[in-house]
Each structure stands twice: as structure tokens, then as C-alpha cells.
C-alpha positions as CSV (number, residue, x, y, z in Angstrom):
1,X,119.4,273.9,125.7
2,X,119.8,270.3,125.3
3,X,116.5,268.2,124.8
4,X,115.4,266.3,127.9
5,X,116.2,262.7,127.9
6,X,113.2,260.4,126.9
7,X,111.8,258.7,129.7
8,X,112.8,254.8,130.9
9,X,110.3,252.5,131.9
10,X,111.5,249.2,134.3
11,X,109.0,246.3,135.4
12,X,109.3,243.7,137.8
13,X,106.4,241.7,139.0
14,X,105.4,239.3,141.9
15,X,108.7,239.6,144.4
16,X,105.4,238.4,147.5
17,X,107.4,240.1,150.3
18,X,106.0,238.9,153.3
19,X,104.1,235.9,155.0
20,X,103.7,233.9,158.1
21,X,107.0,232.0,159.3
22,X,109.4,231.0,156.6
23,X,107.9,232.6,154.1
24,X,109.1,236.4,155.5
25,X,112.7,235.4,154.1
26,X,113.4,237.3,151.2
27,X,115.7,235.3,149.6
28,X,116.7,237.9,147.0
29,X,116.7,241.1,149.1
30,X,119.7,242.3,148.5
31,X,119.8,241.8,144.4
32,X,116.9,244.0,144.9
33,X,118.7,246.4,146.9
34,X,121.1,246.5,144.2
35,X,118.6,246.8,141.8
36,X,117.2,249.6,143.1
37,X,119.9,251.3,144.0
38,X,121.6,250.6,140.1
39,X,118.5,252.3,138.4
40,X,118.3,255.6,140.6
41,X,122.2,256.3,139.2
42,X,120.7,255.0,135.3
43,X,119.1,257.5,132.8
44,X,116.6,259.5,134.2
45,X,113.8,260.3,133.9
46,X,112.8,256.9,135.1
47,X,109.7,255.4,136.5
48,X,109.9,251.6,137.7
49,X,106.4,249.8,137.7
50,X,106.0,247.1,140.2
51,X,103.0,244.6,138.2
52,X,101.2,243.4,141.4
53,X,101.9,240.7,144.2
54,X,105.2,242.9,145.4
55,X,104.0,241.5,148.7
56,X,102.4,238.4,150.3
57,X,99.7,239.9,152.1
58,X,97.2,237.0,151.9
59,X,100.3,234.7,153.6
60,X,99.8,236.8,156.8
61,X,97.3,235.4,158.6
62,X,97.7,236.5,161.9
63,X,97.8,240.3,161.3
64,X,94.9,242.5,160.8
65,X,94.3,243.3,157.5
66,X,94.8,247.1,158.2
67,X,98.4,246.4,159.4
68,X,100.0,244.4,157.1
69,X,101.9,246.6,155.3
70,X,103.7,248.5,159.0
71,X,104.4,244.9,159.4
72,X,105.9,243.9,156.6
73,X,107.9,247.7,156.4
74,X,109.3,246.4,159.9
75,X,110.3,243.8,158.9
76,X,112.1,244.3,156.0
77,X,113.7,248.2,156.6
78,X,116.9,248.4,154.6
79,X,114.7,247.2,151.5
80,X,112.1,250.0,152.5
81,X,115.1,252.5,153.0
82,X,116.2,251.8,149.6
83,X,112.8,252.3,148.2
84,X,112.5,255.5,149.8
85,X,116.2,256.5,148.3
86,X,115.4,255.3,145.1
87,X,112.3,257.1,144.6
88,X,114.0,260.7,145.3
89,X,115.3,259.8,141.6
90,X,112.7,257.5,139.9
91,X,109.5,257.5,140.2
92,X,107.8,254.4,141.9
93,X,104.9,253.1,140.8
94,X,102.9,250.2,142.7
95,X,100.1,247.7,141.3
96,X,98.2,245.6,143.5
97,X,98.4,242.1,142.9
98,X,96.3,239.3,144.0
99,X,98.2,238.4,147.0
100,X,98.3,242.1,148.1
101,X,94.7,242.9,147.1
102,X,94.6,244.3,150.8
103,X,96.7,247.5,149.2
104,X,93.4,248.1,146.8
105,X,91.4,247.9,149.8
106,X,93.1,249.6,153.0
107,X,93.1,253.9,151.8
108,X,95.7,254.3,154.5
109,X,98.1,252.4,152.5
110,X,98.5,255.1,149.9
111,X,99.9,257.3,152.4
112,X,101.9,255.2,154.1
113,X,104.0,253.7,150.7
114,X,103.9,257.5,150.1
115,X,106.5,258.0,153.4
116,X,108.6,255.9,151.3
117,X,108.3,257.4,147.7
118,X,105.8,254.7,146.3
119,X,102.8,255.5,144.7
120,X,100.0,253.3,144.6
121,X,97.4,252.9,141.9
122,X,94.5,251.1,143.0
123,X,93.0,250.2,139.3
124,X,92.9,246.9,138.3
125,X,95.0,248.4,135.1
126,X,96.8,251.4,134.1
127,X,98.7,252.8,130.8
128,X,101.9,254.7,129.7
129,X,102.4,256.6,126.4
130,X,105.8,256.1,124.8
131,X,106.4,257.2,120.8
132,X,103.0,258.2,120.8
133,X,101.7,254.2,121.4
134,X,100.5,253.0,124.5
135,X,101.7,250.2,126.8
136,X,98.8,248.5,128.9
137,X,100.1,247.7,131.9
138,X,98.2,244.9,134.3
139,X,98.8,242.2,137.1
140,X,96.4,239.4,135.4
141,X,94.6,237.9,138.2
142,X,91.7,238.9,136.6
143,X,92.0,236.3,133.7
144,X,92.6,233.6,136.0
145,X,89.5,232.4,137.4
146,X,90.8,231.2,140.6
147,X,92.1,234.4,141.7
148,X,89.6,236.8,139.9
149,X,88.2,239.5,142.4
150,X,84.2,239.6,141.6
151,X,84.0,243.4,142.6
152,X,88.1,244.9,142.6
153,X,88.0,247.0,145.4
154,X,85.6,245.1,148.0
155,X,87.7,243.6,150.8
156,X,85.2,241.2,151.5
157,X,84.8,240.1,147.9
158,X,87.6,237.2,147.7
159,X,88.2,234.7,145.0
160,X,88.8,230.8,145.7
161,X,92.5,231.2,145.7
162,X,92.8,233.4,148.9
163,X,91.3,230.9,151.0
164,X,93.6,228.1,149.5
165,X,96.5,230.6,150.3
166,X,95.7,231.1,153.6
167,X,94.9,227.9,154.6
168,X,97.5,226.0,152.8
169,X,100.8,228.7,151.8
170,X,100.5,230.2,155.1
171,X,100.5,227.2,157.2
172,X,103.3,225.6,155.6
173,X,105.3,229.4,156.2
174,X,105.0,228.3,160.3
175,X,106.0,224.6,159.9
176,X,108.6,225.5,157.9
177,X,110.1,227.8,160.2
178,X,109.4,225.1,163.3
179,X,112.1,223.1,161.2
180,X,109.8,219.7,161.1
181,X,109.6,220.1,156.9
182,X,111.8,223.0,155.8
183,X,110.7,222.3,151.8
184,X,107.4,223.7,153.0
185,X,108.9,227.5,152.5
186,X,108.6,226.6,148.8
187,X,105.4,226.3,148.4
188,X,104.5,229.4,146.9
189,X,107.3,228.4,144.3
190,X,105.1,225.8,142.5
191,X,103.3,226.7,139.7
192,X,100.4,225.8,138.6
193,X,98.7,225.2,141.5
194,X,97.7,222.1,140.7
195,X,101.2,220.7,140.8
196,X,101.3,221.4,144.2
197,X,99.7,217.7,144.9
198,X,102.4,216.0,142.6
199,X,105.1,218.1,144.4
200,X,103.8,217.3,148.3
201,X,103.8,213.0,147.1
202,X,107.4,214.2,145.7
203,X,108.7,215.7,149.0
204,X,107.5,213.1,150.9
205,X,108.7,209.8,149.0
206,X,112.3,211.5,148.8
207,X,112.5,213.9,151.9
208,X,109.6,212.9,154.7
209,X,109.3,209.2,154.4
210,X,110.9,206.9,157.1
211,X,114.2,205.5,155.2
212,X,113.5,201.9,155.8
213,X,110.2,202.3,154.4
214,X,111.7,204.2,151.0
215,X,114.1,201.1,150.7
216,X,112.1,198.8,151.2
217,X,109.7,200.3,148.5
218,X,112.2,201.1,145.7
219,X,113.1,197.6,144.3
220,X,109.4,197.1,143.8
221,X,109.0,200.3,142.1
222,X,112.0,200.2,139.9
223,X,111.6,196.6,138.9
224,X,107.5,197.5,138.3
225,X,108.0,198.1,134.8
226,X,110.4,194.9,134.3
227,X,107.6,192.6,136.4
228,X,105.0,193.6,134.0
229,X,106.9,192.7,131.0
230,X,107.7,189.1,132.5
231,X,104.4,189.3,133.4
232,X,103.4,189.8,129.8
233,X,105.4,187.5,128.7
234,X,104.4,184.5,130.9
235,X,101.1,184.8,130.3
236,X,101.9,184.7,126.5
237,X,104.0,181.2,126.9
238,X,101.1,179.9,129.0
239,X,98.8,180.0,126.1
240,X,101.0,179.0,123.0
241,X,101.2,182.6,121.2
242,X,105.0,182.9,122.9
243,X,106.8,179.2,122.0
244,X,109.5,179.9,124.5
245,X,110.4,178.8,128.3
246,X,112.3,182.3,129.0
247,X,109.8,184.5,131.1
248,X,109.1,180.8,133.3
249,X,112.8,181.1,133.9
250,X,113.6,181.3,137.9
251,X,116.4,184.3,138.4
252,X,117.1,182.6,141.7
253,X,118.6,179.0,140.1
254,X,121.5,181.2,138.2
255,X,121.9,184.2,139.8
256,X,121.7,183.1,143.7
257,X,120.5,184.9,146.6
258,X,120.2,188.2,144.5
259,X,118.5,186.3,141.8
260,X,116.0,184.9,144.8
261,X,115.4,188.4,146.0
262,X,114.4,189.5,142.1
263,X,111.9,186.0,141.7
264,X,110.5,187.3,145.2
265,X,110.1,191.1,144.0
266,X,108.6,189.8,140.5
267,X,106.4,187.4,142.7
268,X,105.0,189.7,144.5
269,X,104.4,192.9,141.7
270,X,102.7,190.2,139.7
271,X,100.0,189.6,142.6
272,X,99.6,193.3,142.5
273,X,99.2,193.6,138.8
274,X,96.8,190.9,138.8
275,X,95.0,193.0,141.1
276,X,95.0,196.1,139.2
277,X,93.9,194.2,135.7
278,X,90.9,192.4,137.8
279,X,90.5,196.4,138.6
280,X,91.1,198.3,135.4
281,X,88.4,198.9,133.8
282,X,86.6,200.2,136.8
283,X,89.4,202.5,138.0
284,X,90.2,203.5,134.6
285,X,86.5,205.0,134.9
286,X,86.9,206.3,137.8
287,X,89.4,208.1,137.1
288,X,87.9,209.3,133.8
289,X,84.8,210.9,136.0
290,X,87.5,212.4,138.1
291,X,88.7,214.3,135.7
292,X,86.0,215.6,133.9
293,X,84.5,216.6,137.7
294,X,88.2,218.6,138.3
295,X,88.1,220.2,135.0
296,X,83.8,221.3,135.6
297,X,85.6,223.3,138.6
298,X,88.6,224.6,136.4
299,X,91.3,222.2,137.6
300,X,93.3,220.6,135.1
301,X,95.5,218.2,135.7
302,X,97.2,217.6,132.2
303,X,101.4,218.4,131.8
304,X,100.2,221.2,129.1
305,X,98.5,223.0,131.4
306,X,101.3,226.3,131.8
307,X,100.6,226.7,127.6
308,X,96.7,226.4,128.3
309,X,96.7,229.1,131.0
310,X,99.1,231.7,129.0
311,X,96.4,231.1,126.3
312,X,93.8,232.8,128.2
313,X,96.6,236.1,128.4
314,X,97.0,236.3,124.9
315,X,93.3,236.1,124.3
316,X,92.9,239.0,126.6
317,X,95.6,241.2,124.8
318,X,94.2,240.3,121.8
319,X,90.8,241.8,122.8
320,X,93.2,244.9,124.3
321,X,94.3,245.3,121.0
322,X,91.2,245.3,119.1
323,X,89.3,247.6,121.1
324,X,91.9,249.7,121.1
325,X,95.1,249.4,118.2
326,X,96.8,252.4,119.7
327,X,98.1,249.4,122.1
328,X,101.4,248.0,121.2
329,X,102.6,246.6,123.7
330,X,100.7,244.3,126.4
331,X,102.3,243.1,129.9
332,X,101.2,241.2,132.9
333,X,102.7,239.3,135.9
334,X,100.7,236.5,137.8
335,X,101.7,233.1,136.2
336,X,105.7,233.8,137.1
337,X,106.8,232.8,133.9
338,X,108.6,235.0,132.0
339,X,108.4,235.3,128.2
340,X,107.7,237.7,125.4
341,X,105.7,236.7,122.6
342,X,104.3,238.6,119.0
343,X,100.5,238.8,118.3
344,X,100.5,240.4,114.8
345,X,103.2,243.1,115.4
346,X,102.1,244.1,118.7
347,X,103.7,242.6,121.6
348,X,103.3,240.6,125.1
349,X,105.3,240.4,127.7
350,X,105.0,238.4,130.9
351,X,107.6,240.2,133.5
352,X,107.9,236.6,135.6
353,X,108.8,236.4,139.0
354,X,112.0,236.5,141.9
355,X,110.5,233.6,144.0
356,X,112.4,230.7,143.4
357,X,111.0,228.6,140.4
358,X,110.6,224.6,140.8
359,X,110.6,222.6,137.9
360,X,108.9,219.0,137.4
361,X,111.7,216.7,135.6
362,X,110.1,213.4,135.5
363,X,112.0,210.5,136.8
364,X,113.6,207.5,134.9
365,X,111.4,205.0,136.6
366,X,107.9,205.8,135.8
367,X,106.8,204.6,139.7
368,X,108.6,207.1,141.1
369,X,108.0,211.1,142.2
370,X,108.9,213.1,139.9
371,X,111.7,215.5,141.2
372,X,111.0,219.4,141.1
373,X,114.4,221.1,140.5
374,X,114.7,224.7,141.6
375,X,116.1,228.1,139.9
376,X,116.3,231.6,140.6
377,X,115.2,234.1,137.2
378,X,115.7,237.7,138.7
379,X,114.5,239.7,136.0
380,X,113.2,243.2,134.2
381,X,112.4,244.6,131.1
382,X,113.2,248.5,130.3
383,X,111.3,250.3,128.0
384,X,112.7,253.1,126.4
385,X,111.6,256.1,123.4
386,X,114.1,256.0,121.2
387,X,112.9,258.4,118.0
388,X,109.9,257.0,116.8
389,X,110.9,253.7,117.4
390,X,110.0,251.8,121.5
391,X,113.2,249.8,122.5
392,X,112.6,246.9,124.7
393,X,115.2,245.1,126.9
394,X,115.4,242.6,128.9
395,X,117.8,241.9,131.8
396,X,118.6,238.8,134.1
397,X,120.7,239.4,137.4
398,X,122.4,236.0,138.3
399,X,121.6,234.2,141.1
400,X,122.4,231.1,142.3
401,X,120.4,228.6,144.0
402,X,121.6,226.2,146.7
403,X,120.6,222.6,145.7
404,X,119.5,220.7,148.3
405,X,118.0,217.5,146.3
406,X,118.9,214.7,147.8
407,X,121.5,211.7,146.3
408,X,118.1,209.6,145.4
409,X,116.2,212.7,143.8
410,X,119.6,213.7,141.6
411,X,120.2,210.0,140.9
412,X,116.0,209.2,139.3
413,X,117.0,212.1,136.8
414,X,120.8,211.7,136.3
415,X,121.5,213.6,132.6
416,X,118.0,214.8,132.6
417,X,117.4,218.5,132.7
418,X,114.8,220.8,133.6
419,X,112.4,222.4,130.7
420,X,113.9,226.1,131.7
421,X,112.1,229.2,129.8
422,X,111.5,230.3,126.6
423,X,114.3,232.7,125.2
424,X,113.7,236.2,125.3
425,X,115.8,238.8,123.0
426,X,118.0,240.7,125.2
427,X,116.7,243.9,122.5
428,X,113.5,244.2,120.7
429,X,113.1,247.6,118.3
430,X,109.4,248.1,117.7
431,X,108.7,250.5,114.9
């Protein structure tokens, strides 16, 4: 008799299924079809593990908490039909998230993912023994303070980050779908949160903003940078340290009408940068306090923030791995950024997301938005027994993303190019 086949693990993580308006499209549903339906015809036995957030529960805000799930099942049938297919070959596996924290809470959900061949396990973590080594297996929520349940398991008790969901995420799901701001759908898409501000003044300047207004605005903002320096540089000849006439020079007495236009646009950016020297060392204060007052609350604001969070997930597997070195291998969801890094020789793995991803490229012209470019990373990793040794892959399914910057947002960051994700090894052998 031949020896039973060792048993293949998949992951996926944060797919947030579900929400008010707009945000009930499922852009990727049918690579996830196909996903499904590719890994209930692969090696078996098989057990796919879905890390949390499979479904947008806190983004419906006009169902009862008790009926989410029927709701989201109706609306989305040939996906559930699949799940239900699938799992008559692989074993299904579901971890509540953050933004379905209502499946750790409502008992009647077990039974009903059940019907479709999907078991829930409503612990905040869970493990899987493969070669004799554990995998720990969590959403991460829990390290994030803003979306850290205080008691996991109590409906009632809710972190900061579901009322900012609710109010916020699920609001712009409706007006999306009213067609007045159709960017609003991507919401959910921007990560951290606290790029969400940067990314709102963003839409606006490039998408919501009358067009007169915009064009009115841009030769001040692009020739800012160029005002200041003839700015500079006046001030300079004015009291002997520069012995040249150059910066006094008037664009308008060589160039024209086009060269009056520039004197006017200098003219006037110098009266506001006059204004904000009288100003700077108050504002520059201000902004100081404001800050340090954001950070007290946990809200940074800096562009290394991303490394600073994924900090606080390799501190926790570290502390996984001390308390217990049977661990080997470490993964989470949450952040939506995919990567797998080494801690000694055990591993981490974050399994990322299927929402589509925005990425901040900063502009040329330092006055303006910076423009958020979007991308789709559709991924898993398998895990797999092979001997003694664990064999890790990793898998991206392609899919492309309709671009739908505008000719101003493509032209502030023509040749630039997004920061895209740390390479992962398509095959990692762990002895």
C-alpha cells in the first residue's frame, strides 16, 4: 500500500467580502473562483486557511449584526457555491479577522459556513504541525492597537478602528455607488490608515476640484519652488552679499506677455512667502505639538511608518518563538502587505491581501498631491511536508488593474514608479 500523501497547507488573508454600496463588488471574484476550484483538483490532502478579514462585516452598517453573513452569502452565491464544492475536497478553514470580528461573536455562524464546508475557529490563534514543527497561525489585529479587541469574543467590546470603519469606509461604499465620487470604493485600499488624509487632499486636487480652480492654482504651485529661490536671491542683492542685478531682472521686459504672467505669479508667491516667514516659527511649533499630540494617540504621520508597524509583528513572533522554539514558522494577515522575512532561522510570513493596493508616488513639484497608483497582488503561500524538510511556496495570480489616473496625476510623476513589494522566493526549503 502506498504511503498517504503528506498534507498541503494554502493561506490567503483579508479578501473583506462585503460592505455597504460600492464596496460589495468583488473585484477579484472570479480569480478566486478559479482558485478554489484549482486547489480542490491539486494534491490532497489539503486544508486552505483563510487568516482573518475574509469579509467586510464592519462595512455593513445597515444589517443587523446577526445577519451579515446570509447577506453577504446572497449576495455573492457562485463564490459560496464554489466554497461549498471545494470543501468536499479540501478542508476549509476560517479565521476571524478584525473586520469580521462579528463571526467570533454570532454562534450561528458556525453552522451556517458549515452548510457550505467552512469551518470556523473562533480563537484569536490556532496551530498546524508539519515535519514535527509547528506553524502559528494568526490574523494580527491584536498587535495593532487600533484594531485590538480588549476581550476577543465580546460583541460589545470594539476597538477604535471599527467606529472609524463604519463611519468613514462604509459611508464612502454608498456615495460611491450614488456615482458623485466613484474613487471613494477605494478606500479600504489605503494603507496605513493614516494615509487616508493625504490620499482624500490627492483625490480632490486631481479628481473633485472645479477645473478652473485647479488651473488657476497650478502655475502658482509649480513655479512655488522657482519664486522662493528668486525670492532668495533678491533679498541677497538687496543687501550686498549677492553683487548681481539678475533676481531684480523683470521676465516681462524679454519674454512678453508670458514673461508678464511669470513677474505676476512670482509677485504674488513672494507676498505669500513673506507671509509664511513672518509665520514660521510659530507654525513650525505648532506643528511640532501636533505631532507629538498624534503620536501620544498612536498616529504617526512619518513616510516610514509601513517598516514601524511590521516591527511590532516581528516583535510578537519573536516572543512566539521564545516561549515556544518548537515554532518555525510565524504568519499573519492584517497590514496587506505581503512579504516573508527570517528571524534567526525561523520564519515570518505576511500572506497580504486581494483588495486593490494604492501606492503614494510623490510628485515632481513638491506643492502638489501626491498621486496614489493602484495594483492588484492576488496571492498564497503553500506549505508542504516534504521528508523532514517544510517547503514553502509562494504564488501570484496576475491581474490587471484598470488605470484610471488622470493626464495631470500621470503627468506630476512621468518616469517615476511606485515602491512595489519586497521579493519573496517563489521556494523556501526549511530544514
Amino acid at each position: 500500500m502506498a504511503p498517504e500523501a503528506p498534507q498541503t497547507y494554502y493561506f490567503i488573508s483579508d479578501l473583506h467580502i462585503g460592505g455597504d454600496g460600492a464596496l460589495d463588488e468583488c473585484e477579484f471574484e472570479n480569480e478566486l473562483i478559479a482558485f478554489l476550484r484549482s486547489i480542490a483538483s491539486g494534491p490532497r490532502p489539503a486544508e486552505l486557511i483563510i487568516l482573518g478579514d475574509a469579509f467586510g462585516l464592519w462595512e455593513l452598517t445597515r444589517i443587523k449584526p446577526d445577519q451579515k453573513m446570509e447577506w453577504v452569502i446572497s449576495r455573492h452565491q457562485a463564490l459560496f457555491e464554489q466554497f461549498c464544492e471545494t470543501g468536499r475536497h479540501v478542508s476549509i478553514t476560517l479565521l476571524p479577522g478584525n473586520h469580521d470580528y462579528d463571526l467570533a461573536c454570532v454562534p450561528a455562524y458556525q453552522a451556517l459556513l458549515a452548510e457550505y464546508h467552512i469551518r470556523l475557529e473562533t480563537n484569536i490563534h490556532m496551530t498546524r504541525l508539519v515535519a514535527g514543527r509547528k506553524i502559528w497561525i494568526e490574523h494580527g489585529n491584536q498587535h495593532d492597537a487600533f484594531n485590538a479587541f480588549p476581550d476577543f469574543g465580546n460583541r460589545y467590546g470594539l476597538p477604535s478602528g471599527y467606529f472609524v470603519t463604519s463611519a468613514t469606509v462604509a459611508v464612502s461604499g454608498r456615495s460611491a455607488e450614488r456615482g458623485h465620487s466613484p474613487w471613494l470604493s477605494d478606500l479600504e485600499s489605503v494603507y496605513p490608515n493614516e494615509e487616508i488624509p493625504f490620499w482624500m487632499w490627492s483625490n480632490y486636487f486631481y479628481r473633485e476640484m472645479t477645473p478652473i480652480l485647479r488651473w488657476f492654482l497650478l502655475p502658482f504651485l509649480l513655479l512655488f519652488t522657482f519664486s522662493c529661490l528668486i525670492f532668495l536671491g533678491r533679498a541677497l542683492e538687496s543687501v550686498g552679499i549677492l553683487q548681481t542685478t539678475i533676481f531684480h531682472a523683470k521676465f516681462g521686459e524679454s519674454l512678453g506677455l508670458p514673461g508678464r504672467l511669470v513677474d505676476w505669479v512670482v509677485w504674488v508667491n513672494g507676498v505669500v512667502i513673506s507671509f509664511v516667514a513672518v509665520l514660521a516659527i510659530p507654525l513650525y511649533f505648532l506643528a511640532k505639538d501636533i505631532r507629538e499630540a498624534l503620536q501620544r494617540y498612536g498616529v504617526d504621520t512619518s513616510r516610514g511608518l509601513k517598516l514601524d508597524k511590521e516591527e511590532h509583528y516581528l516583535a510578537a513572533a519573536k516572543s512566539v518563538f521564545e516561549k515556544d522554539p518548537s515554532v518555525v514558522l510565524y504568519l499573519y494577515g492584517h497590514t496587506h502587505i505581503p512579504s516573508m522575512r527570517t528571524v534567526g532561522n525561523r520564519y515570518v510570513i505576511n500572506t497580504g491581501t486581494w483588495l486593490k493596493r494604492l501606492e503614494r508616488v510623490p510628485a515632481f513639484f513638491r506643492l502638489l498631491p501626491d498621486v496614489y497608483v493602484p495594483s492588484y497582488r492576488l496571492n498564497y503561500f503553500s506549505i508542504q511536508e516534504d521528508g523532514k524538510r517544510i517547503r514553502v511556496r509562494y504564488e501570484v495570480i496576475p491581474k490587471e488593474v484598470p488605470d484610471d489616473r488622470t493626464l495631470l496625476e500621470k503627468l506630476v510623476i512621468l518616469g517615476k514608479h511606485r515602491e512595489g513589494y519586497e521579493p519573496i522566493p517563489v521556494e523556501t526549503v526549511i530544514d
